[in-house]
N, C-alpha and C positions, 0 to 999 in steps of 0.2 A: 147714061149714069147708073140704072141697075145692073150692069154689068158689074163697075166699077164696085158698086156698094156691096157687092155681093162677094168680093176679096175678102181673105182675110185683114183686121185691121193693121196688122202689122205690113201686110203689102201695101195696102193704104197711105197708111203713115209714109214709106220708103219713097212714094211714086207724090204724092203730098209736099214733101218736106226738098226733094229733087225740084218742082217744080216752082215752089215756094224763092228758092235759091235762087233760080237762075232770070226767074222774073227782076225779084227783088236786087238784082247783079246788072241786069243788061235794062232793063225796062220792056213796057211790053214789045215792040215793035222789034228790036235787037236778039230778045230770048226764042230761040228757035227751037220747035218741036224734037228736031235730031239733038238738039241738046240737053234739052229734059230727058228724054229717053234713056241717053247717053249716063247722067249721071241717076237716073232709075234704076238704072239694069235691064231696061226691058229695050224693046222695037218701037223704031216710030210709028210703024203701022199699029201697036197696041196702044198709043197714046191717043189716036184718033178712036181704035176701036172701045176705048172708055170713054173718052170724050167728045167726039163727033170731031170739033173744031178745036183752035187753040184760043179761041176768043171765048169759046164756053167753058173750056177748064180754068181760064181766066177769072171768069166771074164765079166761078166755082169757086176757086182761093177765096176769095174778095168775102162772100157769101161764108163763107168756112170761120174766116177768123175772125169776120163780128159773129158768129153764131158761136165762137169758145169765149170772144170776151160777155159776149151777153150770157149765158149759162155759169160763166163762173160769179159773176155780177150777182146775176138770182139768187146763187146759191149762197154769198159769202154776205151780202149788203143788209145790213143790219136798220131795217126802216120805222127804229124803234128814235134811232137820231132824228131831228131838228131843225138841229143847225145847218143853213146853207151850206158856209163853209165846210163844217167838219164833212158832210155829205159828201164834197168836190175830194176832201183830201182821202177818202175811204177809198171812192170808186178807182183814184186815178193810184191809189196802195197797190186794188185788185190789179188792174190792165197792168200795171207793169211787174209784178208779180206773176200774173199771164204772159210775156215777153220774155220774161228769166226763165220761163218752164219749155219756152218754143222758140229755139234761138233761131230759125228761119221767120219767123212772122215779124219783127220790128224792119228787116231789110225791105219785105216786100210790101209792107203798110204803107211805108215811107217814098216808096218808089209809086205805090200806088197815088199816093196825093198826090204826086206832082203830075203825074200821068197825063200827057194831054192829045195821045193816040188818036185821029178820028174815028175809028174805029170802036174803041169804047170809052168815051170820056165821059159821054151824057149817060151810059150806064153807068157810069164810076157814081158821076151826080146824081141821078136816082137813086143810088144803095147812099151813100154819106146822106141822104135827105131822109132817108128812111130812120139812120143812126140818129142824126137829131132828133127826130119823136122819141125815142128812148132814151135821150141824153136831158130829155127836160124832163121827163117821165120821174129820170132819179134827182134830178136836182130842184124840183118846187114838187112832187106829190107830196103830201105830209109837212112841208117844212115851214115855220114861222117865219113867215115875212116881214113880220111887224118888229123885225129885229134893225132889220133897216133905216136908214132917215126916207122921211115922207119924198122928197125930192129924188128919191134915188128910181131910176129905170132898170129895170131887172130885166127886161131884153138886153138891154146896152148890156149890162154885166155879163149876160152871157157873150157878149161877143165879144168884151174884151177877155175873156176865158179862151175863146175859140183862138182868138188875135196872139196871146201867148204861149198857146199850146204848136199852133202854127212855128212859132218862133221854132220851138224847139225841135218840131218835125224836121222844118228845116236844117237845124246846127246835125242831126242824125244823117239826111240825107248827103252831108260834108263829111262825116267821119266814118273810118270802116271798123272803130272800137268805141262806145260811148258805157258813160259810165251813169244807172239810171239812178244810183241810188244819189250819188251828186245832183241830178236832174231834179229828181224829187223831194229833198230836201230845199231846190232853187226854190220848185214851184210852188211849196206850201208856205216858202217865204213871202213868196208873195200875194197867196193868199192872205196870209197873217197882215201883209199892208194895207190891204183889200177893205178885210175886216175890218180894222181899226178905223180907215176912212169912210168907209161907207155904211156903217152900223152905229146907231145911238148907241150915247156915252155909258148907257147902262149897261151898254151890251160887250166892251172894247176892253183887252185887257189895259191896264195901267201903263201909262207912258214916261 
C-alpha cells in the first residue's frame, strides 16, 4: 500500500475510480485484475505491485469510501441538532451528496452489500459492523429522546431505518440510472411518517 500512497493523487484517483467501476459492474468474483488494469491504464503486474492481492485492493475500496463518507460527515454534521429525525435527514443530505461528487462509489457500495463472495463476505461484515458504531454515534449522541412515546424501542427504530434504507440499496442495485434526489425526498417522507407516529403529540407536526 506505500507504494501506492505514495503516487500522485491524481494517479490515485484514476487506478481508484477504474477499480471502483469495475467491482461495482461485475461483482467481486467476475471483476478481474486484467480488467481494472485495463481500464487504469496501467499493467496487471502493477495492480498487484500496489496492492499485493485483489482481495486487499478490495477492502481497500470498501475502507476508502466509508472513510470519505465519514470525514465529510465530521466535517459538515451540525451536532448542535436534536432531533432524532432531523439528524437521520442531514447525515443521509451528506452521503448522497458524497455519491453526486463520486459517481463510481454508489455502483460499488451497492454491489458491495449484496456481496456474498467466500472469500470476503465476513470481512464485508466486520467493516458494515464497524459502520454501525458510527451510524449510532450520529443518530442518539446528543439527541432528545424524550421526544418519543415511552413505549417506543429505539433499537427497533433503528432497524426499521436499516430495513428501509436496504429497500433502497436494493431498487439501485436493479437500475443502471437512479435518481437520488427522488430517493431522498422518498425517504425523509417517511421519516416525516415516522415522526409523527412515534413522537408525542407535543412533538408531531399537525395533521
Amino acid at each position: 500500500m506505500e507504494k501506492f500512497l505514495s503516487l500522485p493523487r491524481e494517479k490515485q484517483n484514476v487506478i481508484i475510480d477504474a477499480a471502483l467501476r469495475m467491482f461495482g459492474s461485475n461483482g467481486y468474483k467476475k471483476a478481474s485484475v486484467s480488467d481494472i488494469a485495463v481500464a487504469a491504464g496501467i499493467s496487471k503486474a502493477m495492480v498487484f505491485h500496489y496492492f499485493g492481492t485483489k482481495k486487499a485492493l478490495y477492502l481497500y475500496l470498501i475502507n476508502l469510501c466509508g472513510s470519505i463518507m465519514m470525514n465529510e460527515i465530521n466535517e459538515k454534521f451540525d451536532n448542535s441538532i436534536t432531533d432524532f429525525f432531523d439528524r437521520i435527514k442531514m447525515s443521509s443530505q451528506i452521503e448522497i451528496s458524497v455519491m453526486k461528487k463520486h459517481a463510481a462509489i454508489p455502483s460499488f457500495l451497492t454491489s458491495m452489500y449484496f456481496e456474498n463472495d467466500e472469500e470476503v463476505k465476513d470481512d464485508i461484515k466486520a467493516i458494515l459492523a464497524g459502520g454501525d458504531d458510527f451510524r449510532n454515534k450520529i443518530a442518539f449522541e446528543g439527541v432528545d429522546t424524550s421526544k418519543f412515546k415511552d413505549e417506543v424501542d429505539l433499537k427497533l427504530v433503528m432497524k426499521m431505518l436499516s430495513w428501509i434504507a436496504d429497500g433502497y440499496t436494493k431498487q439501485l442495485s436493479n437500475q443502471s440510472e437512479f435518481d437520488f434526489d427522488v430517493m431522498l425526498n422518498e425517504f425523509n417522507e417517511c421519516l416525516d411518517m415516522l415522526k409523527n407516529n412515534l413522537y408525542k403529540e407535543d412533538y408531531v407536526q399537525n395533521r
